[in-house]
N, C-alpha and C positions, 0 to 999 in steps of 0.2 A: 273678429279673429277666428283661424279656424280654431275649432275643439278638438285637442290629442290626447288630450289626460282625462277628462269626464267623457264618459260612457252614457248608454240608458240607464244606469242604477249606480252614478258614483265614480269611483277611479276601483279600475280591476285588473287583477295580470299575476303572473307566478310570483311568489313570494320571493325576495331579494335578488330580483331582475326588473329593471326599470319599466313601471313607473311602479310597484311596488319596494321601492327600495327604503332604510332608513333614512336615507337622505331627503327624498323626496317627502315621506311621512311627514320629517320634520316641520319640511315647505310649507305644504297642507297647512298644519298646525298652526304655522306661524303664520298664513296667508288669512284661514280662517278666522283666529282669531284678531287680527286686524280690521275685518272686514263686519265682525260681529260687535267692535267692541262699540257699547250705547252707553254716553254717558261717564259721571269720576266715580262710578260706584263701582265694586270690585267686582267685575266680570268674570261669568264662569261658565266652563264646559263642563259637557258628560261625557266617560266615552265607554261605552259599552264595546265587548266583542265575542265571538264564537268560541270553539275550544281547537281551533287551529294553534299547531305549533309555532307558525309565524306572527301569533296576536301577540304573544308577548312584546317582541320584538317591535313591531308597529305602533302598540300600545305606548312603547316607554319613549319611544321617538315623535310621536305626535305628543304627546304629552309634557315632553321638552322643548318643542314649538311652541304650544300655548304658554307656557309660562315662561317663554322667554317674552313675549309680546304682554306680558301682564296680567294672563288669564289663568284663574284657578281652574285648579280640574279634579273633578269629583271622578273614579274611575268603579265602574259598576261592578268588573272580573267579566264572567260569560253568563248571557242574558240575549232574551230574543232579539230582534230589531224592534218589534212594536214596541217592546218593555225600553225601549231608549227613547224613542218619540213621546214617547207617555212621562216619563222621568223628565226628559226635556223641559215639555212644560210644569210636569207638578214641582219643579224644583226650582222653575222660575229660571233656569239656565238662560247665558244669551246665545249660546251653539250643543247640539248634541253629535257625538258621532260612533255610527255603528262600523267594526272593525270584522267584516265578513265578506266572501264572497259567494253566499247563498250557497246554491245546490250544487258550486265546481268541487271538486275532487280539493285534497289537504294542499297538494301545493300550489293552488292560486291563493290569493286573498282578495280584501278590498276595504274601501272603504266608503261609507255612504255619511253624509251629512244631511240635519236636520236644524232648522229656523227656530227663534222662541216661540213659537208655535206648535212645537214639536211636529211641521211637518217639511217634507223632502223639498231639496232648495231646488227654486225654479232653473232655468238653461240660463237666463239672465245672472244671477247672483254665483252661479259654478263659475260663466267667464269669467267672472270679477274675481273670484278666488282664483283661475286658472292663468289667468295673468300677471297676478301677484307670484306664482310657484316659479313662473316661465322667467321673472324679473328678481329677481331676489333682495336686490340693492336697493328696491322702492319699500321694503319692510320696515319700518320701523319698531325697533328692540326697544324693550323697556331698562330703566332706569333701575341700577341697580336696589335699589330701596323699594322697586313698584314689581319687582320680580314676581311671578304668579305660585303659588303654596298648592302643592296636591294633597289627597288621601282617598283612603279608602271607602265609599259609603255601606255601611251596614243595612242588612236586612231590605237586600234589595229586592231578591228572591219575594220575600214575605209581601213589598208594597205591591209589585206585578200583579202577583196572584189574587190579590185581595181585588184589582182592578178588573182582574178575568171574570171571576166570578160574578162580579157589582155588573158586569156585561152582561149576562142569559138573562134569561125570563127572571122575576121574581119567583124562589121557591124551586126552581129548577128540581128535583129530585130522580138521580140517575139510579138509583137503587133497582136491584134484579138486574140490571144493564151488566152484560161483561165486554170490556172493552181491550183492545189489542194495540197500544198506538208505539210508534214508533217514531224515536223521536232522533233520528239519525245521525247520534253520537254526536248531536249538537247541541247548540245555543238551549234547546227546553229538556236538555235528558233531564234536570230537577223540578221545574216547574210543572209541565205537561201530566206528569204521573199525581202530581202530587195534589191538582184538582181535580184532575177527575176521581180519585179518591176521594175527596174531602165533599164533597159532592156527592158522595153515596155509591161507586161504580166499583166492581173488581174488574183493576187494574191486571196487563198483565205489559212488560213493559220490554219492549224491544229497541236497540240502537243506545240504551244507557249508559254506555260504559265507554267514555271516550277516554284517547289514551295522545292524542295530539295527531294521529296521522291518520284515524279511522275514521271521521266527519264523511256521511256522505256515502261512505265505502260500501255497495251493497244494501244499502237499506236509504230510508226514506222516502220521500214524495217521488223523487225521480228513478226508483229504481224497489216498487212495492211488490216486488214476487214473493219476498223474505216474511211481508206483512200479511197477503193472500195465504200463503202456507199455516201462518201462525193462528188465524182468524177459523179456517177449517180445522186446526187441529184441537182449538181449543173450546172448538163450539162454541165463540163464542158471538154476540149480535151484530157486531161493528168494528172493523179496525180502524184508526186514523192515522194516518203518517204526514210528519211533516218534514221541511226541510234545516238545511245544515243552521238557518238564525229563522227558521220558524214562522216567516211570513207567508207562508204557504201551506196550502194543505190538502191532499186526495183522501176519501175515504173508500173502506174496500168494503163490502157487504157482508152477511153472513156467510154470504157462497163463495167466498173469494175472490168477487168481482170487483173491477175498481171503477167509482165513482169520481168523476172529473170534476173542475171548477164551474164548466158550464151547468150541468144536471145542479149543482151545490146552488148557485145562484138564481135558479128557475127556480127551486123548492123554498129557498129562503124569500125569493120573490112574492111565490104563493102565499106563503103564510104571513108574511107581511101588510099583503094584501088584506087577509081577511080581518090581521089584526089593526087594520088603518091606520098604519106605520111608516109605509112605503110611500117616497118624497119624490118628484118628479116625473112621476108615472110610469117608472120603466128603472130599467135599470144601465148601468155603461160597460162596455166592453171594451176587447180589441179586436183587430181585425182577424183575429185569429181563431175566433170564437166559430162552432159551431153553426153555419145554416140553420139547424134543424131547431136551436136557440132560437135563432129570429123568428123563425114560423110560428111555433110554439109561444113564444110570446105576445105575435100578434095577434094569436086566435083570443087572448085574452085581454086584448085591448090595451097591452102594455109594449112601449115600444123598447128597441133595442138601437143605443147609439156607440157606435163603435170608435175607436179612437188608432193611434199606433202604436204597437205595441212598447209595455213597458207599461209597471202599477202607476209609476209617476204623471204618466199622461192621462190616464183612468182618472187618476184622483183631481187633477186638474179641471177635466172636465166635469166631474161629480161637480166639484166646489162651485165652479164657472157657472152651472146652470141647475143647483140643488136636487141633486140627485143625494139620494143617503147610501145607495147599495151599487156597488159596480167590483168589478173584478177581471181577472183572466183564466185560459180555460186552464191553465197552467197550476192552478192553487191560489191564487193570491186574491184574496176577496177580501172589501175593501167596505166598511160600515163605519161613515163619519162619525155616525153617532155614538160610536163605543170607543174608535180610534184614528191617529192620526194617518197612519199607512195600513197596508195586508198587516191582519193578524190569523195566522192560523189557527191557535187554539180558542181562540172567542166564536173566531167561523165555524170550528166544529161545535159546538157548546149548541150555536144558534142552530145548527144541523140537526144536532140531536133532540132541541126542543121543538124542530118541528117532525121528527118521528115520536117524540112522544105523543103530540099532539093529536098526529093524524091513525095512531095508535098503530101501525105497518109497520114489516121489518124494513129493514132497511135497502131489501132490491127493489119492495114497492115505493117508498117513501122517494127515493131518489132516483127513480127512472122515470123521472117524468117528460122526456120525450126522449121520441127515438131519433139517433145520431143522424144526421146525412151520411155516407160514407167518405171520410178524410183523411189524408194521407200525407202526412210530413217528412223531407229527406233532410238532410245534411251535405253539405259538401264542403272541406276544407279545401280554402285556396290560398295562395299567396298573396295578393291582393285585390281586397273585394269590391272596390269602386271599380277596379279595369273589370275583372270580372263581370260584374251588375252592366256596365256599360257598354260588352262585347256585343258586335252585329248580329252574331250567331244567338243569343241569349236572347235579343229582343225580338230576333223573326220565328225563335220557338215560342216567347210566351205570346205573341201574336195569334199561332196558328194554335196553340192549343188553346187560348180565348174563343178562339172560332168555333170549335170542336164543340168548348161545352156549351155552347152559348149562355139563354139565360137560368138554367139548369146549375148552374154550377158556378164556382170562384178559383180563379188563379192569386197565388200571393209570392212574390217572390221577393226576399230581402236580405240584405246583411244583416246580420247577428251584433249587438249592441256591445256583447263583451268578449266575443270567442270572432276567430277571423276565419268565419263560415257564414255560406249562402245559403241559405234557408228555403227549400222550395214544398209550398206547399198546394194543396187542389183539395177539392170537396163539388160530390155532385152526385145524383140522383145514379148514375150507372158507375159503381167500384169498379168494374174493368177501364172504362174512359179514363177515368182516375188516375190510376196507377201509368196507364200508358202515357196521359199530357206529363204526368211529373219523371217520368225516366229520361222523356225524350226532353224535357228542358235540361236536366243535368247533364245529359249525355252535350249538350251543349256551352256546359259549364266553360270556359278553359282553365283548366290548373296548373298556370305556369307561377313559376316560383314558390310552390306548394310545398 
């Protein structure tokens, strides 16, 4: 069947417009847990969500899905996405589900679903849920005696964190460190501050104070100007930002520089390395990853295997071929060995133990190679398949292939959750660059946009 409702990271869309709707929540719920249920033992979810004003909402509507099919559900409040895959399994769950829609603005949402595994359900087991939503009649409701029982889980906050920590090095000590992180009136405004304090750092905490509509707004991973500012003013070593449910993470420098997921995963590669750590020889990407990655990696003997984008497909192939480290340049870094999905706050932690290690601020620590020059657009259309498939679209990225030849990379793709073409280039001459990526969108068509 085609796929309408799952995306690359879940089901996503403005909150209480289809397929975000209560109704459909419920679907989910009730598809989910159908589809989970193992066994006469009393089966149970999680469902974690962000500090969106529409999680409530989604919250108590999935929530009444599951227990209508017989499934208990443990309900976390607002907690990261890693902090759900992690609960997932330590709580022996047969489904988890995170209720966010990452780094979009308050009125999208989403929601993303997790295996007893606590990791992200393959394209194969989404059908099978997305079939069930699309069919309704084929669900089976529970009996009213086997109805599913909710509550609240206490001290959920406390188990994450205690998980974060048991992640860094042994002994970690952040003390003398001033740190600036910014946790963008999301999913970690409690958690994120609250280790790296406990950890020895002064804290200084930006994006804390969410209020239902300010997730995202101005601050975090995707929009770290607010974090640059803060970082210079406070003198202080490091800032980290992450996003709206925290599986991602940019770090900015002393200088106000910001440091990307690629740079993040060369360094933690590095050090990995020396600590004879690192699983596979290399580490996994997307196609989106920096050039100047690959290079850099090769010179050391470590290779770099790319995937398409989205952490889901990264992780797939980690697991596929024992890889322990892989990520995108986007924030989302990805260490089987500590977690089931991107965790951002673990990924900074391991950041910071290897600026301590290598004893460097932090523009030496994390510049370790220099970028190609790369250049990503945007273009909103009406519909992205006619788009992607227009004449005009494939005789520009033909010709601009030509141009860079083997100097350079064209990428051009729809967008997994926003209905935009994504055109991107990287290559040894930034003018070439800029000019193949204008002249492909100038070839965009945006009819019905």
């Amino acid at each position: 069947m085609s796929r309408s409702l799952f995306g690359t990271d879940g089901v996503r869309g403005r909150a209480n417009s289809e397929p975000m709707t209560a109704e459909i929540a419920m679907r989910i719920g009730m598809a989910a847990g159908q589809v989970f249920r193992r066994g006469e033992h009393r089966n149970r979810a999680v469902i974690g969500k962000d500090t969106r004003l529409s999680g409530y909402m989604i919250e108590q509507a999935l929530t009444a899905g599951f227990l209508s099919v017989g499934v208990d559900v443990l309900l976390l409040g607002p907690i990261p996405t890693p902090a759900v895959g992690f609960l997932t399994r330590s709580m022996r769950a047969d489904v988890g589900v995170m209720i966010s829609a990452s780094h979009n603005p308050y009125e999208d949402n989403g929601i993303k679903l997790f295996g007893p595994d606590g990791f992200k359900l393959s394209d194969a087991v989404e059908d099978e849920i997305e079939a069930l939503v699309v069919s309704p009649s084929s669900m089976r409701l529970a009996a009213a005696a086997a109805i599913g029982r909710a509550k609240r889980l206490d001290d959920v906050e406390g188990r994450y964190i205690e998980a974060v920590k048991a992640s860094a090095a042994r002994g970690l000590d952040l003390s003398g460190l001033k740190i600036v992180v910014d946790c963008a009136n999301g999913a970690a405004y409690k958690v994120a501050p609250t280790v790296l304090w406990e950890l020895g750092a002064v804290v200084i905490g930006v994006g804390v104070s969410p209020d239902g509509f300010n997730i995202n707004g101005n601050c975090g991973s995707t929009h770290p100007a607010v974090l640059q500012e803060q970082v210079v003013t406070h003198n202080a070593d490091i800032g980290i930002a992450l996003d709206g449910d925290a599986d991602r993470v940019v770090l900015v420098c002393e200088h106000g520089r910001v440091i990307d997921g690629d740079q993040l995963m060369a360094t933690i590669a590095d050090q990995w390395v020396r600590d004879g750590r690192l699983a596979g020889g290399g580490i996994v990407a997307t196609v989106m990853s920096n050039l100047g990655l690959e290079r850099y990696l090769g010179t050391r003997k470590m290779a770099l295997v790319r995937t398409q984008v989205g952490d889901r497909y990264v992780l797939e192939r980690m697991r596929a071929d024992g890889f322990n480290l892989g990520g995108e340049q986007s924030g989302h870094i990805i260490m089987t060995d500590h977690a089931t999905t991107g965790d951002g706050l673990m990924a900074a932690l391991q950041a910071l133990s290897a600026m301590i290690k290598v004893g460097k601020p932090a523009s030496e620590t994390f510049r370790a190679f220099e970028p190609v020059p790369q250049l990503l657009k945007n273009v909103r259309v009406g519909d992205a398949n006619a788009a992607m498939a227009a004449a005009s679209v494939m005789k520009a990225i033909a010709a601009a292939e030509a141009r860079l030849g083997k100097s350079g990379r064209i990428l051009v793709r729809k967008s997994g959750t926003e209905p935009l073409i994504r055109v991107m280039a990287e290559g040894d001459d930034s003018d070439l660059v800029r000019t193949v990526v204008d002249q492909i969108i100038e070839a965009i068509p945006r009819q019905a946009a």
